[in-house]
C-alpha positions in Angstrom: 0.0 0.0 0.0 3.1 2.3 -0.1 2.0 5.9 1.5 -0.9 4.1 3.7 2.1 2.3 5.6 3.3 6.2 6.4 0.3 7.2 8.4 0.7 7.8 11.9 -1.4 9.0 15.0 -1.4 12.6 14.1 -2.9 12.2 10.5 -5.8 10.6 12.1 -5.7 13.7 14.5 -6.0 16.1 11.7 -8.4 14.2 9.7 -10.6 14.3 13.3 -10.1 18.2 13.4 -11.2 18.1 9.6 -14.2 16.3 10.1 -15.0 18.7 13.2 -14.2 21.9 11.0 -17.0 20.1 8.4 -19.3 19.4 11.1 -19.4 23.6 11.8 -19.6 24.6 8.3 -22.2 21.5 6.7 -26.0 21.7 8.4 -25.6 18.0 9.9 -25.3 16.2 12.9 -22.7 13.4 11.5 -19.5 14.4 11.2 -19.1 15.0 14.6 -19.1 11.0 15.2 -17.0 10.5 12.3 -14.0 12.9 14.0 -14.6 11.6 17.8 -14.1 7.8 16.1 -11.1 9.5 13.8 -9.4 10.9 16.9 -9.8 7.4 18.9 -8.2 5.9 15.8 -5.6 8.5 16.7 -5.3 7.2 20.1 -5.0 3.9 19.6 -2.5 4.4 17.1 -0.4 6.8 19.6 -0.2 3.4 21.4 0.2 0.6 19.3 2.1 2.7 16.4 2.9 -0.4 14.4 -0.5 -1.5 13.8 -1.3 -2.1 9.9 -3.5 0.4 8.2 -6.2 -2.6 7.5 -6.2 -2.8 11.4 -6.4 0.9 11.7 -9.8 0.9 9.7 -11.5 -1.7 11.7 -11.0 0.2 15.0 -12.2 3.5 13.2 -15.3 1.8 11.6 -16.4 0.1 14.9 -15.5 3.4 17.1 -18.2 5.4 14.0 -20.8 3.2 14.8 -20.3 2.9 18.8 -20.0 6.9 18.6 -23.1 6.8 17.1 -25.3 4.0 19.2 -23.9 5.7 21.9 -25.6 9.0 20.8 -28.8 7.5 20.3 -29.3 5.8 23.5 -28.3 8.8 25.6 -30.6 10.7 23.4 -33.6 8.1 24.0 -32.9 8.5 27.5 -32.7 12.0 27.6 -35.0 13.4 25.6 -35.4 17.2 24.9 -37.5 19.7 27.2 -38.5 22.8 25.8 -40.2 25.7 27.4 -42.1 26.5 24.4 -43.7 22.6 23.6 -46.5 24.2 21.7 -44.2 26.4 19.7 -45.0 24.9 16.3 -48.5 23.1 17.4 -50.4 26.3 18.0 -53.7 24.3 18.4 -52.3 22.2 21.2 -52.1 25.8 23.6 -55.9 25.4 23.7 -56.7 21.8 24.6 -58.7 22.1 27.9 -60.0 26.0 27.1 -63.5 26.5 27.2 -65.1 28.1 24.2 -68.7 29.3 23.1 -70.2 28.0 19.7 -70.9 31.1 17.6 -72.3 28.7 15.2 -73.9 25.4 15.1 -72.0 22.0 15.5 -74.0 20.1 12.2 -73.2 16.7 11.1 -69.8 16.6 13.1 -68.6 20.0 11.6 -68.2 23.7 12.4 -66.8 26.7 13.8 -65.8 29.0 16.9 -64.0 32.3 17.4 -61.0 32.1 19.0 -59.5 35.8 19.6 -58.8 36.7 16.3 -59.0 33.3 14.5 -62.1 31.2 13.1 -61.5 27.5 13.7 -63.0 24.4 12.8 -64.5 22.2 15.4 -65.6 18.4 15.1 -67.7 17.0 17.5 -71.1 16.4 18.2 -74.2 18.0 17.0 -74.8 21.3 19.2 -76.5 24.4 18.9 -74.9 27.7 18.5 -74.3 29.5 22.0 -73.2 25.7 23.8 -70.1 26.0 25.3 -67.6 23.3 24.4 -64.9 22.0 25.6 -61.4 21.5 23.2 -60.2 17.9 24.2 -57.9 17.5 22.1 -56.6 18.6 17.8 -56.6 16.6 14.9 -54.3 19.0 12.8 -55.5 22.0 12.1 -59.4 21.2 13.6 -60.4 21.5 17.3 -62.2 18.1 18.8 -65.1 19.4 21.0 -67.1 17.8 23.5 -70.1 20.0 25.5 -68.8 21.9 28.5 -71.1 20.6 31.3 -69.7 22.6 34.2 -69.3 26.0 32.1 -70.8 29.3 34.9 
């Protein structure tokens, strides 16, 4: 292999700070894994320098995907929070408010005013001026039930 028998540690160093310099310039989350398993290539090759470049490819495949399994079970365990969860489900902000029918419920379908918004509601049959209840969304379209306990 001529030049492949030449490499040592520090290339694999330098292709890990490449990969990280690609991982801040490219919109993607994958490089990263590819540099952290580049620079444990490094590593290992900083300790055993004589290992054969075939060797050297193994340990950076495997370290890629451990890198990477490792990401995704922290992440499963660890999910997200956000202090906005509702940020890009606006409907979601009003499961549970109480609202008055300004319009008829007929066959499953119709409308309220919501501040400055007209929404479609689904739910059962009700006359306009009932005040429902929004238990949940199905996209863009409030799910009603009657409001019972409404003063």
């Amino acid at each position: 292999m001529g030049w492949l028998d030449e490499i040592v540690f520090w290339h694999w160093w330098i292709i890990a700070g490449l990969l990280l310099i690609l991982e801040l310039i490219l919109p993607s989350f994958f490089f990263l894994w590819l540099g952290i398993a580049a620079a444990a290539t490094g590593f290992v090759l900083l300790v055993l320098p004589s290992m054969p470049m075939e060797m050297q490819l193994v340990i950076f495949s495997v370290a890629t995907v451990i890198a990477v399994l490792a990401w995704r079970k922290y992440r499963e365990t660890r999910p997200v929070e956000s202090d906005q969860p509702n940020l890009n489900r606006r409907g979601q902000q009003y499961v549970g408010r109480v609202f008055t029918l300004d319009r008829p419920i007929e066959n499953g379908v119709g409308k309220v005013e919501v501040d400055d918004s007209t929404w479609r509601v689904k739910g059962p049959d009700l006359p306009a001026g009932t005040h429902v209840k929004v238990t949940g969304v199905d996209g863009v379209v409030f799910v009603v039930a009657r409001e019972e306990n409404h003063h």
